[in-house]
C-alpha positions as CSV (number, residue, x, y, z in Angstrom):
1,X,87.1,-127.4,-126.9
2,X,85.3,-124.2,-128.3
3,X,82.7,-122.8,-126.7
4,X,79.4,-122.4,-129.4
5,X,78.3,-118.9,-129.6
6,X,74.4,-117.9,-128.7
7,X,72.8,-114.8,-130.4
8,X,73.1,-113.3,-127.0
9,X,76.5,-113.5,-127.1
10,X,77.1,-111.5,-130.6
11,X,77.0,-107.8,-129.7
12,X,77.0,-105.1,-132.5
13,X,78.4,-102.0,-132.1
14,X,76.0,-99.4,-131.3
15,X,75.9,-96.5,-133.7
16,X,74.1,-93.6,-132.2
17,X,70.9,-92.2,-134.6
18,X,70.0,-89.0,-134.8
19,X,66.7,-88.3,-133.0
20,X,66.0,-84.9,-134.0
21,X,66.2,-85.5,-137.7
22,X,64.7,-88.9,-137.5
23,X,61.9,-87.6,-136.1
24,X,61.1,-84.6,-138.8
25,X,61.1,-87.1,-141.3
26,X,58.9,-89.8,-140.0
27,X,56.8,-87.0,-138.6
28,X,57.2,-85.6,-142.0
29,X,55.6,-88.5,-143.7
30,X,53.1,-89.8,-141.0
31,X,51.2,-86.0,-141.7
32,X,51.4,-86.8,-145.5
33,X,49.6,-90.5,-144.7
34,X,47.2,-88.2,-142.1
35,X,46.1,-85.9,-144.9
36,X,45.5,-88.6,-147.4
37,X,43.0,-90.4,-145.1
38,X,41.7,-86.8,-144.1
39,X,40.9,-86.1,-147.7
40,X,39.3,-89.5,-148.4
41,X,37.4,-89.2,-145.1
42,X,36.3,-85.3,-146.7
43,X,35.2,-87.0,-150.1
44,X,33.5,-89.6,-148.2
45,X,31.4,-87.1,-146.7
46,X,27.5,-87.1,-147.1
47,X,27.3,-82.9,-147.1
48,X,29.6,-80.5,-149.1
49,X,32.4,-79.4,-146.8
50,X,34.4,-78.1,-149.9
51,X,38.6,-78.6,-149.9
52,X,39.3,-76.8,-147.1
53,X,37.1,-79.6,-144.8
54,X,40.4,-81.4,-144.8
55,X,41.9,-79.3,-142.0
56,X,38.7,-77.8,-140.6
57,X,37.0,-81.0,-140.4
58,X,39.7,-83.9,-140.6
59,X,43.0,-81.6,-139.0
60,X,42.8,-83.6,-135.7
61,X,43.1,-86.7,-137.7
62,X,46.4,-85.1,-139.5
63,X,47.4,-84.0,-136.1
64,X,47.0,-87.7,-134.8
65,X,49.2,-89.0,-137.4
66,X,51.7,-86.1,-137.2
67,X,52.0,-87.3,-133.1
68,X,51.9,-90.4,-133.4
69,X,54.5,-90.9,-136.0
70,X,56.9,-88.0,-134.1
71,X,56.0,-90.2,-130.9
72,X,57.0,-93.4,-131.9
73,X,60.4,-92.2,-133.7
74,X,61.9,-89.5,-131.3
75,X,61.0,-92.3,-128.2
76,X,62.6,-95.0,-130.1
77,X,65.8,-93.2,-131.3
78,X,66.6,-91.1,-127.5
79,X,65.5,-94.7,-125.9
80,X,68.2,-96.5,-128.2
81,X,70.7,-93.9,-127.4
82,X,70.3,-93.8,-124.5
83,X,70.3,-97.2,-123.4
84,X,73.4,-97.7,-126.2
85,X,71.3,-101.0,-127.8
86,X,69.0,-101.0,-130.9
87,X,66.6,-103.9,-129.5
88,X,62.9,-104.9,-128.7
89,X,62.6,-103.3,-125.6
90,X,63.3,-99.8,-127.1
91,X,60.4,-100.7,-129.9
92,X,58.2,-101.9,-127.4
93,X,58.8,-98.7,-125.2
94,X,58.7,-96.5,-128.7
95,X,55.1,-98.6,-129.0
96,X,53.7,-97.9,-126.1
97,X,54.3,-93.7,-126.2
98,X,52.5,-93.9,-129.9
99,X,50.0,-95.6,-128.7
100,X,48.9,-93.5,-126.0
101,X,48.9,-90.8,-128.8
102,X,45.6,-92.8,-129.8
103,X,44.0,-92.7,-126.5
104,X,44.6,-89.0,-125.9
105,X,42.8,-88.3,-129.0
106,X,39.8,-90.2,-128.2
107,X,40.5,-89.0,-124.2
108,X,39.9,-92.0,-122.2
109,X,42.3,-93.4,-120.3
110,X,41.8,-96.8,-120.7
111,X,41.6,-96.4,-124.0
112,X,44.9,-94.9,-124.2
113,X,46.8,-97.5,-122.3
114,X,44.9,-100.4,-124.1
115,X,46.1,-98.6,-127.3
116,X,49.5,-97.9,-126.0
117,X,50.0,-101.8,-125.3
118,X,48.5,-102.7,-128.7
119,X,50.8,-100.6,-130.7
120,X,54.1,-102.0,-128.1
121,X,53.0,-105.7,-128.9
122,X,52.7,-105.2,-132.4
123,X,55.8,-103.2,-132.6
124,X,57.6,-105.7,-130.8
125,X,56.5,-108.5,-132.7
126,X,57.5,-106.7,-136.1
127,X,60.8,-106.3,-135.2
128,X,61.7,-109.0,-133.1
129,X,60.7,-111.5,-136.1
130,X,62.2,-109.4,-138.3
131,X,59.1,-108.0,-140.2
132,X,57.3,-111.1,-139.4
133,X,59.8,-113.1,-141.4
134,X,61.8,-115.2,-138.7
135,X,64.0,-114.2,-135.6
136,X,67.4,-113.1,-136.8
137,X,67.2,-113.9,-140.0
138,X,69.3,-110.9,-141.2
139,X,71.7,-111.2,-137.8
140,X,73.7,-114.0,-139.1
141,X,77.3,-113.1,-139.2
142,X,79.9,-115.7,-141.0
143,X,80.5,-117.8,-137.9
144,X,77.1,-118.5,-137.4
145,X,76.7,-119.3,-141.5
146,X,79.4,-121.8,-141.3
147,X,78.5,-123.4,-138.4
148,X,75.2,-124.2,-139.7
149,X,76.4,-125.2,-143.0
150,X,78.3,-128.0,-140.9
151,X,75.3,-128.9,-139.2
152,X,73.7,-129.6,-142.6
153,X,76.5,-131.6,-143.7
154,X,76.8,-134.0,-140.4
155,X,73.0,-134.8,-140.8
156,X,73.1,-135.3,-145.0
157,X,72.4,-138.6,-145.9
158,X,75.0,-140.1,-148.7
159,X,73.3,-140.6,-152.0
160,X,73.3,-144.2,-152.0
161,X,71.6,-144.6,-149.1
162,X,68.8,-142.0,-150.6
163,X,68.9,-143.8,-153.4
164,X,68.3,-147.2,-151.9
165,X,65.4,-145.8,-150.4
166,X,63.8,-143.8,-153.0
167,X,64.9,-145.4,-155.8
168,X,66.2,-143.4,-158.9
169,X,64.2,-140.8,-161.0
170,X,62.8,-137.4,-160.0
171,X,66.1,-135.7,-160.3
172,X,68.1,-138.1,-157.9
173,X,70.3,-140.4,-160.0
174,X,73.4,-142.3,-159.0
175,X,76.8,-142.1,-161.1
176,X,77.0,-144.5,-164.0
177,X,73.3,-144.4,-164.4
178,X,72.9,-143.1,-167.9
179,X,75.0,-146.5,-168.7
180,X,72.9,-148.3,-166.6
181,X,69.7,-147.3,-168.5
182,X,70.8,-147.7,-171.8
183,X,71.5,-151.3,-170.4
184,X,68.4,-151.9,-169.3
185,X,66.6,-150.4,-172.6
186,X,68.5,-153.1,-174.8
187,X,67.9,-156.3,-172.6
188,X,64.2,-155.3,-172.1
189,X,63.3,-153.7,-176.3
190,X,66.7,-154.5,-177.9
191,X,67.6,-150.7,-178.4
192,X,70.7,-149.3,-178.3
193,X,69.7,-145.9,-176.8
194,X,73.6,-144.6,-177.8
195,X,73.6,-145.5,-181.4
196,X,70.1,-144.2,-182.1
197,X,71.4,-140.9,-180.8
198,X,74.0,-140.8,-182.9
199,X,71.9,-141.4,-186.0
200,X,70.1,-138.4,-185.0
């Protein structure tokens, strides 16, 4: 008798990332995102701070995003290595540690641990539903694949039973039924559906 296998049971192999470089690039691209909003915060602005006001006035913002975004990666790739698992609890963990980026900036602590919770729910949610799509939808090895597909089949319904039930039409139809209907078209208006086809 074979034992089913569980999602638990189906271990990847861990591939190591690495931090460092992962980190210069998200950090990388988290200042670009900080400097847009810094300059749409400077145009938004009621006096004339001219084009420098994006650092001297908005840099903290671009520093935020730099943090956060060099937070969040470098925690989530040491805390995968580390641990040797690419899972929720190193996202929610990653989360938390960009959160609290949030709360140092506005320097309250409650703030930065209500932040830092935030961000590790959210975080943790994205990526243990897949990007809000479904749990494991892209985990599915072949096993699992054909083990569902015999699921399906053990639970489909033959045809004539759907058939019976439903009647035909609608895109279910039952062999011989082109025959049938042709039938039925000459008993009940004396046309022969066949030969006025082929007079066409």
């Amino acid at each position: 008798m074979s034992v089913p296998h569980t999602m638990a049971d189906q271990q990847e192999t861990f591939h190591p990332s690495d931090a460092l470089a992962n980190t210069a690039s998200a950090t990388l691209q988290t200042t670009v995102a900080g400097a847009i909003v810094a300059g749409v915060q400077n145009t938004l602005r009621k006096q004339n701070v001219g084009a420098m006001g994006i650092f001297t006035h908005s840099g903290g913002l671009i520093a935020l995003f730099a943090a956060t975004g060099a937070a969040y990666q470098f925690t989530l790739d040491a805390t995968s290595n580390l641990r040797q698992k690419d899972d929720c609890y190193s996202e929610a963990i990653a989360g938390f540690v960009s959160g609290t980026c949030v709360g140092i900036y506005k320097r309250s602590l409650p703030f930065m641990l209500g932040s830092g919770a935030g961000f590790s729910v959210v975080m943790t949610t994205f990526r243990y539903t897949s990007g809000f799509k479904g749990f494991g939808l892209d985990d599915l090895d072949d096993e699992e694949v054909e083990r569902r597909e015999a699921l399906k089949k053990m639970r489909r319904r033959p045809l004539s039973e759907t058939i019976e039930q439903l009647g035909e039409g609608r895109g279910i139809y039952a062999p011989g039924y082109e025959e049938r209907r042709r039938q039925r078209l000459m008993d009940k208006y004396g046309i022969d559906v066949k030969a006025a086809q082929d007079v066409n």
